[in-house]
TORLOTOR-432947 format. One line per 10 residues: their letters; for each residue x negated, y, z negated of N, C-alpha, C, CB. Coordinates in steps of 0.02 Angstrom, whole numbers, plus 32768, in hexadecimal, padded with zeros to 4 digits. Last residue first. Glycine has a CB too. Example, Ala and Ser with C-alpha at 12.3 -4.5 7.8 and 13.67 -1.06 7.14 Angstrom:
BEGIN
SA = 7D7E 7F90 7E9E 7D54 7FCB 7E9B 7D7B 8002 7E76 7D40 7FE2 7EE2  7D6C 7EE4 7E7A 7D99 7F1F 7E7A 7D6C 7F5B 7E7A 7DCB 7F20 7E3C
***
This chain:
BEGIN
XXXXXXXXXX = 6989 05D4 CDD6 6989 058F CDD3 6986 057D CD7D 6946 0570 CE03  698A 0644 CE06 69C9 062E CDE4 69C4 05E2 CDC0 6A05 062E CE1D  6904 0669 CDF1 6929 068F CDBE 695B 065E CDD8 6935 06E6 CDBF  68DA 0620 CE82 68CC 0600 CE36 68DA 061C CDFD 688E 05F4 CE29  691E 065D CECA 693E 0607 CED1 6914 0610 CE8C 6923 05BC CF22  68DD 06F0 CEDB 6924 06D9 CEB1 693C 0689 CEA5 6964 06FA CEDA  6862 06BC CF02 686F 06D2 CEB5 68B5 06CD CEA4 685A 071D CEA6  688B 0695 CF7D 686B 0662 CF56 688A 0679 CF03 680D 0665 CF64  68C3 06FC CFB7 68DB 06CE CFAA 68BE 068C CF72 68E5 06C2 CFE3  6822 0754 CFC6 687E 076F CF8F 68A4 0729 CF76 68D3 07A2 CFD4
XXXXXXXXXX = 67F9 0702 D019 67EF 06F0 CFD5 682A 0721 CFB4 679B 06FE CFBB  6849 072A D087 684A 06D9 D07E 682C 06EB D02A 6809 069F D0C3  6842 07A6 D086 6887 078E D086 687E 074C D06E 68AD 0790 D0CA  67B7 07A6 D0A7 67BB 07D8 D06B 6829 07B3 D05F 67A4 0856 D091  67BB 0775 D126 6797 076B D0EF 67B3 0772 D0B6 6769 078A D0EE  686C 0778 D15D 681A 079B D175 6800 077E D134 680B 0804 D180  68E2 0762 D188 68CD 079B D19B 6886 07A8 D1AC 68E1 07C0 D171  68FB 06D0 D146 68D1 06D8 D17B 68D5 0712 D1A5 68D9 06A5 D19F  6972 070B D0FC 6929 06E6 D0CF 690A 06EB D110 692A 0688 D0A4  69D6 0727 D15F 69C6 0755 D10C 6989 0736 D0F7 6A08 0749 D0C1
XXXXXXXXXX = 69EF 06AE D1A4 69D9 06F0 D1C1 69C6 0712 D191 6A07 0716 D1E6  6A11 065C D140 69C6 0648 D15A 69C5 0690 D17E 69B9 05F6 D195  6A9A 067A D113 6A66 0681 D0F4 6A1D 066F D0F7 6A75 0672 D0D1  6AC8 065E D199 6AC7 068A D172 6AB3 069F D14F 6ADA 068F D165  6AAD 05BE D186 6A85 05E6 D1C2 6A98 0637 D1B1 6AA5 05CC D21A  6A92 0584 D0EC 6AB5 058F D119 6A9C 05BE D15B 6AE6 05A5 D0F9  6A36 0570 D080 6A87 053C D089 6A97 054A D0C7 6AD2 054F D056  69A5 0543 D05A 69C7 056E D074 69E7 055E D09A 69B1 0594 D085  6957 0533 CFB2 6990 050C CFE9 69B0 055D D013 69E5 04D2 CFAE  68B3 0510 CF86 68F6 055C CF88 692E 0531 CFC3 68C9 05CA CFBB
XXXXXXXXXX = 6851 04C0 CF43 687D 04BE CF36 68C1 0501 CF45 6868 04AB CF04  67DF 04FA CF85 67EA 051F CF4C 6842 0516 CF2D 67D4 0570 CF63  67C0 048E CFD9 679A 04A7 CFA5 67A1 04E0 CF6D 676F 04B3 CFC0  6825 044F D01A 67E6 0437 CFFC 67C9 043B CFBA 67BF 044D D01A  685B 04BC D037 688A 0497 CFFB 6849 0469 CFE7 68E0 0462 D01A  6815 051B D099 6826 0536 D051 6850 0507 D009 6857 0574 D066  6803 04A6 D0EC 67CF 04A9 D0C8 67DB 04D5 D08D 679A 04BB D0EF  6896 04BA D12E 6861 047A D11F 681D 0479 D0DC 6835 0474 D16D  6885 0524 D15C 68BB 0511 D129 68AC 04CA D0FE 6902 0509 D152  682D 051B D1B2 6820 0542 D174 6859 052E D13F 6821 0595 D183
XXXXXXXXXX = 685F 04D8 D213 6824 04BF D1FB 6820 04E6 D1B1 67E2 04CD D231  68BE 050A D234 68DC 04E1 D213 68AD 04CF D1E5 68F8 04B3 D237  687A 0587 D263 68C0 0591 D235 68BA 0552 D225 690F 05AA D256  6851 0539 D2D6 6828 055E D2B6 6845 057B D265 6819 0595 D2EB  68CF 052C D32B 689D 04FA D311 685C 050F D2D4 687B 04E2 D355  68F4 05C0 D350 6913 0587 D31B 6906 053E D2F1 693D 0577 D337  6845 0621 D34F 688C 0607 D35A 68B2 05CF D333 688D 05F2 D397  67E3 06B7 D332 67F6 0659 D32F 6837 0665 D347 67F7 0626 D2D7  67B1 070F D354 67B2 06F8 D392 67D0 06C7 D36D 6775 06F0 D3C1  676A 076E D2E1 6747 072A D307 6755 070D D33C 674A 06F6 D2E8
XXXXXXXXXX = 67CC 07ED D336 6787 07EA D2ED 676F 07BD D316 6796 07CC D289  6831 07EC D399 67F1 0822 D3B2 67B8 080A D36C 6812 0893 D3B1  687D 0755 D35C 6880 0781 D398 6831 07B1 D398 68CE 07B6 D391  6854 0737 D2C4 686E 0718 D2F9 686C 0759 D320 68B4 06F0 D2EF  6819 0786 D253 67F6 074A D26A 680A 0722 D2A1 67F2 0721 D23A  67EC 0838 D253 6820 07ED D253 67FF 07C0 D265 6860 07E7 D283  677F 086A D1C6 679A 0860 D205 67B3 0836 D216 677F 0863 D228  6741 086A D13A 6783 0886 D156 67A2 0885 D1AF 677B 08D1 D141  66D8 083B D14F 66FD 081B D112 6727 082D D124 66F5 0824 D0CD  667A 0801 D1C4 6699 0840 D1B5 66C8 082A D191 66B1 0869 D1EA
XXXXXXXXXX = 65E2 07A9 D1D2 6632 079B D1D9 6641 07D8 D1A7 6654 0743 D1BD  6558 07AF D1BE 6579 07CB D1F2 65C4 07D2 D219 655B 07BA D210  6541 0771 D151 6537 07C7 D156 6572 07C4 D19E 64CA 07EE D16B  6559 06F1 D15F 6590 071F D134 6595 074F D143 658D 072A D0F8  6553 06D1 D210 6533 06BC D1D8 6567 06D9 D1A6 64E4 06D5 D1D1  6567 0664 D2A6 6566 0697 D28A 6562 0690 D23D 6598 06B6 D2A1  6530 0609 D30B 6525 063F D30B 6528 067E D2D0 6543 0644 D336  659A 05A0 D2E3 655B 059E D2C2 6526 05D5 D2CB 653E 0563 D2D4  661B 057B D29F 6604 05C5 D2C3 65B9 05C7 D2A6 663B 0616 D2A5  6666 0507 D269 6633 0506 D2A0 660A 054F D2B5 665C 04EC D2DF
XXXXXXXXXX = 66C6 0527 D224 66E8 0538 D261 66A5 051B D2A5 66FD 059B D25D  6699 04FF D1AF 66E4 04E4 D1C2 66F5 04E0 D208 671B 0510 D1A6  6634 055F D181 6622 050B D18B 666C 04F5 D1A7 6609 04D9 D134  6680 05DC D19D 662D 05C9 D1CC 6632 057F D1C6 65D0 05E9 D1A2  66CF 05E7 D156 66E8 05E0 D187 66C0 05C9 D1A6 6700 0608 D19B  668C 05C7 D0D4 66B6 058C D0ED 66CB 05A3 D12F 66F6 0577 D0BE  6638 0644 D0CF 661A 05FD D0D5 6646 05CC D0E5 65FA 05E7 D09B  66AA 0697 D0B7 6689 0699 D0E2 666F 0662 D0FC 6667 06BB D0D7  66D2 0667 D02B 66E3 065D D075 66DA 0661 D0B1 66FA 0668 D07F  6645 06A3 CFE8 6656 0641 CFFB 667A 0633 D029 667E 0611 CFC6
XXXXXXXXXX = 665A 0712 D00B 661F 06F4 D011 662B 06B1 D023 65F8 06FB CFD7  66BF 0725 CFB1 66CA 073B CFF9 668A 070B D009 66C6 0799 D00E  6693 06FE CF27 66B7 06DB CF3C 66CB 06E3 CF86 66E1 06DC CF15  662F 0767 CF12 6615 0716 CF19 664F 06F3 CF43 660D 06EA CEC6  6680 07CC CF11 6652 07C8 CF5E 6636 0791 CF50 6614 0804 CF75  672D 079C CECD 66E3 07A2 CECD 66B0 07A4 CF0A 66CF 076F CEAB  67C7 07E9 CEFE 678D 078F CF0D 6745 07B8 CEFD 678A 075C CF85  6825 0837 CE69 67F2 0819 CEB1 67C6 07F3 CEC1 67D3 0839 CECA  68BD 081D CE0E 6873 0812 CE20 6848 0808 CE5A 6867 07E9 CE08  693A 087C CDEE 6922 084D CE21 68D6 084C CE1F 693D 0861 CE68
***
């Protein structure tokens, strides 16, 4: 299994910031490993869609199902995992 590059955490990072509006906040200061719904960022289901939104945008990754959106939207470091694997199977 291959891991998301810190370029590639980096960029997601940057899509949650340009996607979500969080204009307060920057890369440094988003915790690659902390959740992103409930006690991490606080997002919610609208916030989920937005990203689901912007990960097919842009990195072409389809995410089929709300089962498999809890597993990719754990946290940073989950969302680009996902990335790398949508583009090994692809």
């Amino acid at each position: 299994m291959t891991e998301p590059t810190e370029e590639l955490i980096r960029e997601v990072k940057q899509l949650i910031i340009q996607r979500l509006k969080l204009e307060e906040m920057t890369p440094e200061k988003m915790d690659t490993d902390a959740p992103l719904f409930g006690e991490g960022l606080g997002l919610d289901s609208i916030d989920a869609l937005e990203l689901v939104l912007g990960l097919e945008k842009e990195y072409g990754a389809i995410v089929s199902d709300a089962e498999q959106g809890k597993r990719v939207f754990q946290s940073v470091r989950t969302i680009a995992q996902f990335i790398v694997d949508q583009k090994g199977a692809a």
